[in-house]
N, C-alpha and C positions, 0 to 999 in steps of 0.2 A: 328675314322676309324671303321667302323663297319664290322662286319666279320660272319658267319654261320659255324659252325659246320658241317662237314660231313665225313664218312665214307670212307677212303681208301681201292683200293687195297688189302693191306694188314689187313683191317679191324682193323685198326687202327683210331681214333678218333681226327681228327684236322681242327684245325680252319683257315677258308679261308677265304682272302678280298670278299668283294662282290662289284663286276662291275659297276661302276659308270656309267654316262651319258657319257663320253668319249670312254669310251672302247665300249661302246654299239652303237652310233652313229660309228666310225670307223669301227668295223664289219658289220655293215649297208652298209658303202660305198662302202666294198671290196666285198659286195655279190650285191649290184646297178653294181660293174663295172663289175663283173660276167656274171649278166644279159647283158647288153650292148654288152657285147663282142658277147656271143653268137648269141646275136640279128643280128650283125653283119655277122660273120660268115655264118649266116640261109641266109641273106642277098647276100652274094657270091656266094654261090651253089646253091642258086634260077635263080641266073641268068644266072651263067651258065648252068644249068641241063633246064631250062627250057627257052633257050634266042631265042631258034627257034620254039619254039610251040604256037599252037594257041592261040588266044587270050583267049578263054574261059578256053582253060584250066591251062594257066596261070593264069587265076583272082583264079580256083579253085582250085590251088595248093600252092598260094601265101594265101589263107583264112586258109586252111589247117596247112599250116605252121606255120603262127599267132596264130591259135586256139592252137597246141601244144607248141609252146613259152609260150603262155599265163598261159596255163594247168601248166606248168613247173614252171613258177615265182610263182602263185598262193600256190602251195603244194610245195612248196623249201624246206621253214624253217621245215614245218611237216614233211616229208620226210628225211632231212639231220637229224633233231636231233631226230628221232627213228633210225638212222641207222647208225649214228654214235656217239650217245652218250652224245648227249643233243650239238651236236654243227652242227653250218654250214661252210662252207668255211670259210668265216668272220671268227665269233666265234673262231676255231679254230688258225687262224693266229692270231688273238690278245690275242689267250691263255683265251677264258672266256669260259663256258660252263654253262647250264642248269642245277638245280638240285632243286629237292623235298626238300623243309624245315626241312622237318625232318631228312635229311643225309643221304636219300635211295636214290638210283636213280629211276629219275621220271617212274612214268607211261603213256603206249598211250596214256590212257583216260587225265592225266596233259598236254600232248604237242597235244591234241589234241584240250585242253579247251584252252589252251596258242594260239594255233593258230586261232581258233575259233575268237578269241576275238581281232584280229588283224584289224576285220573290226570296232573297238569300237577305237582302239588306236592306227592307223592308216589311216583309213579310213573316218572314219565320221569327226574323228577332223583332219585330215590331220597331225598327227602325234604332234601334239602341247600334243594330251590328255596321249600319251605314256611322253612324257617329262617333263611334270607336275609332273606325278604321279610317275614317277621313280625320280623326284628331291625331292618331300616333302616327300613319305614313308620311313618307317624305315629302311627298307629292300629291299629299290632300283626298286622297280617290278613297272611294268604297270598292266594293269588294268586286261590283260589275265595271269599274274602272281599270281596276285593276289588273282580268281578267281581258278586258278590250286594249288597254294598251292608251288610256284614257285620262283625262282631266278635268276640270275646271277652271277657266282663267279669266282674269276682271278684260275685260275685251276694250278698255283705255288702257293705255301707256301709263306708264306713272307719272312721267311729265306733264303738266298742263298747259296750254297756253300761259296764262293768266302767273304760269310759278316759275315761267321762265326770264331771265334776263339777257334783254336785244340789247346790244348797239345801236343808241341812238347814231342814224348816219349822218345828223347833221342836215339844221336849215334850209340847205343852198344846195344839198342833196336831190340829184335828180333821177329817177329809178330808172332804168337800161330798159326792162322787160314792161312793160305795163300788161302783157298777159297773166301776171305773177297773181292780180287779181280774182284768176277764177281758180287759186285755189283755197283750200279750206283750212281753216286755226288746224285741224286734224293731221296736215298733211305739213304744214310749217311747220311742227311738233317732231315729224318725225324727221326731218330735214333736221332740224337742230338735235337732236340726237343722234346722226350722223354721223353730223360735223363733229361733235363731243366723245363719240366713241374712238374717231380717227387722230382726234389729239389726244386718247389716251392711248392707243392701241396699236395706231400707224398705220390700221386697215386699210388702204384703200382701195380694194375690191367694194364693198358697202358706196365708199364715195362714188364709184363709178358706174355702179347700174342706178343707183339711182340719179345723176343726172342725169342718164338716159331715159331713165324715166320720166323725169319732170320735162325734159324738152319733147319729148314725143307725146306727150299731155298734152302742154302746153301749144305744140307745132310753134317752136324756135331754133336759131342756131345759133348756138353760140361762137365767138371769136374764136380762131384759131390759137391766138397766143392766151386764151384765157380756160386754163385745167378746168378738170370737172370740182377739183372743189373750191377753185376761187368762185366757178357759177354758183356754187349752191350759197357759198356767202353773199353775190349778190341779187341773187332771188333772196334771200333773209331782208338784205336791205332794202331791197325794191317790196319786200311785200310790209315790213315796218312802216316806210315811208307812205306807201299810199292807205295802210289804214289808218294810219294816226292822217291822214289828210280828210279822210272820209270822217273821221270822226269829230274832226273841226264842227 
């Protein structure tokens, strides 16, 4: 399962699946059925807005229309992933998104080489040359991927809440932090994959930006006799304890 490196949020350093030919062809489809609709839509209010007017100026309001349809399908993908973050409608419902190799997020100049090169892996080969080459590369890219310096990666962790196992802390457990509550199953995830990397690895650079992270979230201080990664086990516990309370 091959996976890329990139930079959180919280500038923190983890490793994400990268987007196979499935996940990529399906956000394909849900931005084709995007277009369509629209196409449609433009289709209705053509004809009503213009179902009594002359004929010429129906041919030249009906070209018009096309021309901006057109305009729109062409600059989608450029467009949506500068402005929203390397992803498009698709993209985003299937959870994958864009990002620069190196675990920066891309630059114009990347989604603009990536779109650019749409007429290469798309076009000219009718979409066979994008399928090839996201099947045999290492790193899953086509060929404007490639050329940009570019990806696809599932934008979840492979962890999930839900597949992880807590320490129960115990009854009579009383949580330290009760700010521990505003944060997110998303952000517990990656705190426990921290913790998990630093008993495999001994990192503890990883442990220690991110409890500064979480305390300058959260605005706490922790004890002095108590390291950044005994906090991050009792932010685990304190945030264990008070959801399983909540969910009483």
């Amino acid at each position: 399962m091959k996976t890329v490196r990139i930079t959180t949020s919280q500038n923190i350093d983890i490793d994400y699946e990268v987007a196979g030919i499935g996940e990529r062809v399906s956000a394909r489809l849900i931005d084709y059925a995007i277009f369509y609709a629209v196409f449609l839509i433009c289709m209705i209010l053509f004809a009503g807005v213009t179902g009594g007017g002359s004929g010429a100026f129906n041919s030249s309001s009906y070209l018009i229309l096309m021309a901006v349809w057109l305009g729109l399908c062409v600059f989608y993908d450029f467009i949506c992933e500068i402005f929203f973050d390397g992803q498009s409608i698709g993209k985003r419902s299937i959870k994958i998104k864009v990002i620069s190799l190196n675990g920066a997020r891309p630059t114009t100049g990347q989604y603009l080489l990536r779109w650019a090169f749409r007429i290469i892996d798309f076009g000219v080969t009718f979409g066979s040359g994008a399928l090839l080459t996201v099947a045999l590369s290492n790193n899953k890219q086509r060929v404007g991927d490639m050329v940009a310096g570019t990806t696809l990666v599932k934008t979840q962790p492979k962890n999930k809440l839900g597949d992880l196992v807590f320490n129960a802390p115990g009854s009579n457990y009383e949580p330290v932090y009760a700010e521990v509550a505003n944060l997110t199953d998303q952000d517990v995830v990656l705190i426990h994959d921290v913790i998990r990397n630093f008993k495999r690895t001994r990192n503890n650079v990883l442990v220690y930006r991110l409890a500064l992270k979480i305390k300058d979230f959260l605005k706490i201080t922790s004890e002095r006799e108590v390291n950044e990664f005994q906090f991050l086990e009792i932010v685990l516990n304190d945030y264990n304890q008070l959801t399983g309370q909540h969910s009483l």
